[in-house]
mmCIF file of the C-alpha atoms, coordinates in Angstrom:
data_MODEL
# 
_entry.id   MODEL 
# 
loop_
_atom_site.group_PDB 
_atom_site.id 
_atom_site.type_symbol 
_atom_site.label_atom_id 
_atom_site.label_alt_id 
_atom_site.label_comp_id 
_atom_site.label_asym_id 
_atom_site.label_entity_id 
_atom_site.label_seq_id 
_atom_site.pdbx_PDB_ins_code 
_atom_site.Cartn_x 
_atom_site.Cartn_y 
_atom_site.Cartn_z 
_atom_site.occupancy 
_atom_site.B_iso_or_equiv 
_atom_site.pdbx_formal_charge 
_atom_site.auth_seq_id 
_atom_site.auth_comp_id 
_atom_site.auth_asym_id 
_atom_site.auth_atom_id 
_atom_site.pdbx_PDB_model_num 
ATOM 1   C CA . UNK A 1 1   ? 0.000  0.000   0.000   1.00 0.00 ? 1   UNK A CA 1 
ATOM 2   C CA . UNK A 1 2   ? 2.480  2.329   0.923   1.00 0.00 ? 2   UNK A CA 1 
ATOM 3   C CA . UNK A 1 3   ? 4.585  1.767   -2.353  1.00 0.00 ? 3   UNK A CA 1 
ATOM 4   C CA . UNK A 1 4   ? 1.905  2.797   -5.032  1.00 0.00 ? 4   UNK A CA 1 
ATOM 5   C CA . UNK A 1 5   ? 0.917  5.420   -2.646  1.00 0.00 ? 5   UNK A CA 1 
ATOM 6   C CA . UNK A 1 6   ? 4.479  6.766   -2.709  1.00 0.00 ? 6   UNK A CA 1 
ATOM 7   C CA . UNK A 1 7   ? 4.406  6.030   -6.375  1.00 0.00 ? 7   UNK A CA 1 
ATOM 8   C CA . UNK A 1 8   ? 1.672  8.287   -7.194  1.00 0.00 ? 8   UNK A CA 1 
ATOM 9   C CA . UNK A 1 9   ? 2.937  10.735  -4.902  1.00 0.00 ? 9   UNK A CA 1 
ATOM 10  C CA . UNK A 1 10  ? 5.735  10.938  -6.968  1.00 0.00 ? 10  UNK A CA 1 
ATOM 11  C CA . UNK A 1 11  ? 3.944  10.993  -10.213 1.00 0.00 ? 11  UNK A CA 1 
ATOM 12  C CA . UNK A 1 12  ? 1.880  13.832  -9.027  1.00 0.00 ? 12  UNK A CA 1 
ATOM 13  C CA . UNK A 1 13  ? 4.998  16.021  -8.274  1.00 0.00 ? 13  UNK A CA 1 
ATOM 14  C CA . UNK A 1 14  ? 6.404  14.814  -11.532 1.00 0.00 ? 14  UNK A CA 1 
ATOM 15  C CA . UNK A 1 15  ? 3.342  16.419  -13.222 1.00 0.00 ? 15  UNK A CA 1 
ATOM 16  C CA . UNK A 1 16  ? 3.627  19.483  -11.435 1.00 0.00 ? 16  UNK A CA 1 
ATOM 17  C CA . UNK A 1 17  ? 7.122  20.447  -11.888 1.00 0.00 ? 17  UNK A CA 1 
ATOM 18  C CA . UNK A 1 18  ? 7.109  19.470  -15.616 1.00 0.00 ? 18  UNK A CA 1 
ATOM 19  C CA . UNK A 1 19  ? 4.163  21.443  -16.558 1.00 0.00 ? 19  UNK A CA 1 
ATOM 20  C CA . UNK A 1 20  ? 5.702  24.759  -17.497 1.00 0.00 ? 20  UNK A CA 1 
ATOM 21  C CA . UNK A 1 21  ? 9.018  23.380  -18.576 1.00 0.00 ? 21  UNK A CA 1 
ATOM 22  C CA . UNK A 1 22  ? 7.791  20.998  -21.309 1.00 0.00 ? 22  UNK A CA 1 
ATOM 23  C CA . UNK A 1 23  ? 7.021  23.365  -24.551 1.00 0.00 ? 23  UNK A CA 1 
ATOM 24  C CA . UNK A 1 24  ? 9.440  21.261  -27.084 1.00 0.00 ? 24  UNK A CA 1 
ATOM 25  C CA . UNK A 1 25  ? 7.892  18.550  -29.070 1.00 0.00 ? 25  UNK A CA 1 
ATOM 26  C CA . UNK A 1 26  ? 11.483 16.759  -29.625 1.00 0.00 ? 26  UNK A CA 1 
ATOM 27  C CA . UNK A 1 27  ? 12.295 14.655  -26.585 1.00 0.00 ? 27  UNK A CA 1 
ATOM 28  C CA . UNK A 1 28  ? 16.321 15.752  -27.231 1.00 0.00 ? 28  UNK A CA 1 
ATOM 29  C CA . UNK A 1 29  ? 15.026 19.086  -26.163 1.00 0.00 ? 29  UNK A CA 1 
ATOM 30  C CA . UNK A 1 30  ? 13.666 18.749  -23.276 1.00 0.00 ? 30  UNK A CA 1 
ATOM 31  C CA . UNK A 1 31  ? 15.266 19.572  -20.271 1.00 0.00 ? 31  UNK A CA 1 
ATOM 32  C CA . UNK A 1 32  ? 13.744 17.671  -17.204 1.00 0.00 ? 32  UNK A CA 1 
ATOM 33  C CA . UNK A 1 33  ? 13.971 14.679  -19.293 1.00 0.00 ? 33  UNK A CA 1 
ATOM 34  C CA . UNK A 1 34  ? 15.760 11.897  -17.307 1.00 0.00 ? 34  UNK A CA 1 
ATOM 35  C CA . UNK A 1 35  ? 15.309 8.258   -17.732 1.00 0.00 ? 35  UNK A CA 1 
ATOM 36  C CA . UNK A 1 36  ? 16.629 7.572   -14.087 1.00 0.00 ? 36  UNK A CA 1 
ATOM 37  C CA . UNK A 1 37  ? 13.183 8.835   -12.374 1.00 0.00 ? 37  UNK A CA 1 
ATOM 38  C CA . UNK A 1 38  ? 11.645 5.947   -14.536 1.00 0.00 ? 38  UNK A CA 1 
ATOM 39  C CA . UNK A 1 39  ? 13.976 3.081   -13.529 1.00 0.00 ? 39  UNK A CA 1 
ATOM 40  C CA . UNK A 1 40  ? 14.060 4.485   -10.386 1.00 0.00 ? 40  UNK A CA 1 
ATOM 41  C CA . UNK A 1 41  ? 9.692  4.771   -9.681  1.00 0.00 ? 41  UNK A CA 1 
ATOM 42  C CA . UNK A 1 42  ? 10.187 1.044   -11.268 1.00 0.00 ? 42  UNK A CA 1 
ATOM 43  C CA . UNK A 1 43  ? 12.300 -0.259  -9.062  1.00 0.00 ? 43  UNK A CA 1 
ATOM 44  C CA . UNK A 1 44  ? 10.434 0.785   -6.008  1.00 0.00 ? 44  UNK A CA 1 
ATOM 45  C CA . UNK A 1 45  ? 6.856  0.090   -7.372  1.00 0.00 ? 45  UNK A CA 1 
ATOM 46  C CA . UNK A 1 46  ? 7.953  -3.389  -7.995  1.00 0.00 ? 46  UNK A CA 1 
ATOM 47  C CA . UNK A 1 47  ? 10.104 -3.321  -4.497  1.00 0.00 ? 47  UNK A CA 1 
ATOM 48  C CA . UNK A 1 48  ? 13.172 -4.440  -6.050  1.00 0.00 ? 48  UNK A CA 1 
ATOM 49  C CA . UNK A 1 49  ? 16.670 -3.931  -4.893  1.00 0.00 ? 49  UNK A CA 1 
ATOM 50  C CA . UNK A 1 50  ? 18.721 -2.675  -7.787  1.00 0.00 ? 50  UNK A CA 1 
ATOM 51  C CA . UNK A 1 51  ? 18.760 -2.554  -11.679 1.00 0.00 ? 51  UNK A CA 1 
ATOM 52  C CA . UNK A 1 52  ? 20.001 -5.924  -12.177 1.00 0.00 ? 52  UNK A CA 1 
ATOM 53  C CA . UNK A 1 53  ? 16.616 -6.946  -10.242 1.00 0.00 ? 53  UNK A CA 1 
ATOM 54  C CA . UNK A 1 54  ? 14.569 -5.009  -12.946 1.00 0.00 ? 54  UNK A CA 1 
ATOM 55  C CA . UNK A 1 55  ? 16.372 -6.208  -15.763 1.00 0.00 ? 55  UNK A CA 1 
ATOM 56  C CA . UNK A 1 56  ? 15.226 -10.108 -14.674 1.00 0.00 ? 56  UNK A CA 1 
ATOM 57  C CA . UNK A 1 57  ? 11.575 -7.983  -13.867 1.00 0.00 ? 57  UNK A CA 1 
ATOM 58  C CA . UNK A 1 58  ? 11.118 -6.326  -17.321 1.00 0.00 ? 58  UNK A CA 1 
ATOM 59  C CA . UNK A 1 59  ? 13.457 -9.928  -19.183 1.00 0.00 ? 59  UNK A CA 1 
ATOM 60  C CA . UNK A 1 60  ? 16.089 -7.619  -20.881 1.00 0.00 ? 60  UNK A CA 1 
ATOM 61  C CA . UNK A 1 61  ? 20.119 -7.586  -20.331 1.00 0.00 ? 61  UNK A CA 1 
ATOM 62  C CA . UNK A 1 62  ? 21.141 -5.649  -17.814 1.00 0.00 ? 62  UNK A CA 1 
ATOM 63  C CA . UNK A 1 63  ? 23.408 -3.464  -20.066 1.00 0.00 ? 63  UNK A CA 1 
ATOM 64  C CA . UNK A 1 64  ? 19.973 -2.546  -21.386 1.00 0.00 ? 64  UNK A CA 1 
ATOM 65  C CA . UNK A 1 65  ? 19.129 -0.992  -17.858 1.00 0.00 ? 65  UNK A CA 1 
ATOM 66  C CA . UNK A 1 66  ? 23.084 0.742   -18.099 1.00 0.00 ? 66  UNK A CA 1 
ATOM 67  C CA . UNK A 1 67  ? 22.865 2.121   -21.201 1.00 0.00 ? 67  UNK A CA 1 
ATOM 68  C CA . UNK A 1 68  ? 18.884 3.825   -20.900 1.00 0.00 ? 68  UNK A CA 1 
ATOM 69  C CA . UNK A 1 69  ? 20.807 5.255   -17.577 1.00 0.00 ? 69  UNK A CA 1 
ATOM 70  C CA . UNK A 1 70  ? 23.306 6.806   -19.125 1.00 0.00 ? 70  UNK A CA 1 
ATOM 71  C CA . UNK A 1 71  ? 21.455 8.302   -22.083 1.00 0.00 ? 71  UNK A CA 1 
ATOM 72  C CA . UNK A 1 72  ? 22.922 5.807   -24.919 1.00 0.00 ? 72  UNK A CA 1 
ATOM 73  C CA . UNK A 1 73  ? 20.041 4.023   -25.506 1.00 0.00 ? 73  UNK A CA 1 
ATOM 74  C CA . UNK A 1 74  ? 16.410 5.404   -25.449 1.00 0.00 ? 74  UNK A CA 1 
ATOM 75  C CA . UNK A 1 75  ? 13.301 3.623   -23.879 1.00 0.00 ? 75  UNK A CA 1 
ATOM 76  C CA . UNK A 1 76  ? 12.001 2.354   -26.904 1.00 0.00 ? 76  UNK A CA 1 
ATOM 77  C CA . UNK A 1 77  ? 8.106  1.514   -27.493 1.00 0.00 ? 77  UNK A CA 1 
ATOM 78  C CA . UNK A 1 78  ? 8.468  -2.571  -26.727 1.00 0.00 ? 78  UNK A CA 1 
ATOM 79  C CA . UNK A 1 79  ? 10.547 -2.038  -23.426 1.00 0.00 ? 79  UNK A CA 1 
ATOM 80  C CA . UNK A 1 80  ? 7.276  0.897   -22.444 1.00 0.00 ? 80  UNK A CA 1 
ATOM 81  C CA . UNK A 1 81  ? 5.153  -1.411  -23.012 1.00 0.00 ? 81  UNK A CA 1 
ATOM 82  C CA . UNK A 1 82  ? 6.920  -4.069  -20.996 1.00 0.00 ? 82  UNK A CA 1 
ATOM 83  C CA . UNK A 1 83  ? 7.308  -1.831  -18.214 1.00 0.00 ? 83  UNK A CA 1 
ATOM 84  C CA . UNK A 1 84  ? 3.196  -1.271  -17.958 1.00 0.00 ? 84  UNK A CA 1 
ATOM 85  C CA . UNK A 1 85  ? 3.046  -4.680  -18.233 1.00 0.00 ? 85  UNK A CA 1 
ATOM 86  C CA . UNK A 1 86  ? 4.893  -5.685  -15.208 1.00 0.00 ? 86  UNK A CA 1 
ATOM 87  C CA . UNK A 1 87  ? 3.852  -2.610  -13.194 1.00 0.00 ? 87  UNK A CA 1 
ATOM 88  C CA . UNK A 1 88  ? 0.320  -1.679  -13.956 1.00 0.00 ? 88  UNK A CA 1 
ATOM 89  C CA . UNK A 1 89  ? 0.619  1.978   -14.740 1.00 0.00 ? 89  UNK A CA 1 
ATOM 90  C CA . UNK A 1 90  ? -0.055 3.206   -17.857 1.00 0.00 ? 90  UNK A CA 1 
ATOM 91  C CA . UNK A 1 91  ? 2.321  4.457   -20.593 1.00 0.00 ? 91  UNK A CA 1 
ATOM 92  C CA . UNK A 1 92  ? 1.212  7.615   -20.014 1.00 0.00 ? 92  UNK A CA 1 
ATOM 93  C CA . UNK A 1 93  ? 2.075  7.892   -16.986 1.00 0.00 ? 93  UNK A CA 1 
ATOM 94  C CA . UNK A 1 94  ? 5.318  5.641   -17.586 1.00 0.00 ? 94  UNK A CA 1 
ATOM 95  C CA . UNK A 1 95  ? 6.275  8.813   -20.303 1.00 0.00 ? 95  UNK A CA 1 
ATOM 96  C CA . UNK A 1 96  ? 5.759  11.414  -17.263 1.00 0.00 ? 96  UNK A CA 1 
ATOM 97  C CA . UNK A 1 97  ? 8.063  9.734   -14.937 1.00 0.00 ? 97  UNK A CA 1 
ATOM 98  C CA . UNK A 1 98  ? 10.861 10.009  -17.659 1.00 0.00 ? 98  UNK A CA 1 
ATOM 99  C CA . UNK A 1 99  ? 10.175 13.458  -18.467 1.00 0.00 ? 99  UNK A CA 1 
ATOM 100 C CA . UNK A 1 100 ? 8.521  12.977  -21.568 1.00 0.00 ? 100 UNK A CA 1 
ATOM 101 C CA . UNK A 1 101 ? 5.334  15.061  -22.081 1.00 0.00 ? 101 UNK A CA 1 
ATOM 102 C CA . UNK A 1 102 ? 4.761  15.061  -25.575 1.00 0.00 ? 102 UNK A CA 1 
ATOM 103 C CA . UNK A 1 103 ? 0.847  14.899  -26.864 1.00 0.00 ? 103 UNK A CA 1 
ATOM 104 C CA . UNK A 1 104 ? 1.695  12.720  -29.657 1.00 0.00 ? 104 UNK A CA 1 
ATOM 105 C CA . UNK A 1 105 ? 4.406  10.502  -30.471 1.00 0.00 ? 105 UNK A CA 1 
ATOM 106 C CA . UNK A 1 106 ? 5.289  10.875  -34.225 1.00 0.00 ? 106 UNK A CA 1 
ATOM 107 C CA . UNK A 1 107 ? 7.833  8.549   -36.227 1.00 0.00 ? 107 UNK A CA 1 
ATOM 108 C CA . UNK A 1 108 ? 9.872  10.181  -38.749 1.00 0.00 ? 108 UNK A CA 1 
ATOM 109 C CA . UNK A 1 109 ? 8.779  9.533   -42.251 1.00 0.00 ? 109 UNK A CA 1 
ATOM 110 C CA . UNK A 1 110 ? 12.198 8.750   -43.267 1.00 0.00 ? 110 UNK A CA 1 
ATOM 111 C CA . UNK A 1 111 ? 12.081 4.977   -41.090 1.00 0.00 ? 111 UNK A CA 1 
ATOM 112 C CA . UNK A 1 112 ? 9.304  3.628   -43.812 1.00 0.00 ? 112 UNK A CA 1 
ATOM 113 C CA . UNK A 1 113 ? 11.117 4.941   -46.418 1.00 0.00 ? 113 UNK A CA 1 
ATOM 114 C CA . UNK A 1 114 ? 13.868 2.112   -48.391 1.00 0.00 ? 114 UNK A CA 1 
ATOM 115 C CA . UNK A 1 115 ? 17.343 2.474   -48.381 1.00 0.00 ? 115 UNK A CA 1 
ATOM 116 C CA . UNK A 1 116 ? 18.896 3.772   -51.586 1.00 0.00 ? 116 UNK A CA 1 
ATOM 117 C CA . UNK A 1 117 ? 20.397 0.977   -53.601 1.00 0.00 ? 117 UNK A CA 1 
ATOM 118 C CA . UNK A 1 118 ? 19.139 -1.848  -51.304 1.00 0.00 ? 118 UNK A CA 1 
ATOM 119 C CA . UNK A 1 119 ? 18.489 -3.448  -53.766 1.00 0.00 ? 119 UNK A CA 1 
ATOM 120 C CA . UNK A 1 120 ? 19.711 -7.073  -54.444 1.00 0.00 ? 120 UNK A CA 1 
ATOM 121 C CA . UNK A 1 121 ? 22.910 -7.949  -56.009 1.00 0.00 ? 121 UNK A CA 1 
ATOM 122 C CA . UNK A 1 122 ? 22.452 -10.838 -58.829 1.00 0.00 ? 122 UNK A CA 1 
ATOM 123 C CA . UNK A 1 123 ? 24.230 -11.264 -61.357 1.00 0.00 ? 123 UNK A CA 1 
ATOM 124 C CA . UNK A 1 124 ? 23.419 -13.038 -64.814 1.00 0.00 ? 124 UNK A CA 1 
# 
């Protein structure tokens, strides 16, 4: 009880102090985003002891968990949804507890597009 109480606490100061700082659409801009308020809210929603712990929680490698904390790997779409998965909150609120508090999440028109010269090589 006292966990997802302290969780939402959380969350609800999260919301507040991002309100008026969050005017950029491009997550890269944004200043109060920080992936280590997500692992963090993770790890003590799910009461476990450290990020090897959430790794086995959310079944990725723990250099996973390293490399979101340092900022050289984003939290991509299959990992959010793993993470409301295991811990019942929504990706909504998953987004605000990393910072990001974009309306809409828009993919770049340039990932459906083919490579140049992808083609295959045969020769007759």
């Amino acid at each position: 009880m006292y966990n997802k109480l302290a969780t939402w606490n959380y969350l609800h100061i999260m919301t507040i102090q991002l309100d008026n700082t969050m005017n950029s659409t491009r997550l890269a801009d944004q200043v109060a985003y920080d992936p280590n308020n997500l692992l963090d809210a993770l790890i003590e929603k799910l009461s476990l002891k450290n990020d090897a712990a959430l790794s086995r929680a959310l079944e990725v490698a723990p250099p996973v968990i390293s490399k979101i904390r340092h900022r050289r790997l984003p939290v991509g779409a299959s990992l959010l949804i793993r993470m409301h998965e295991v811990s019942d909150l929504s990706i909504k609120d998953l987004r605000i507890l990393m910072g990001d508090r974009r309306d809409k999440f828009r993919i770049s028109d340039k990932q459906f597009k083919p490579k140049e010269g992808g083609g295959t090589d045969t020769q007759e």
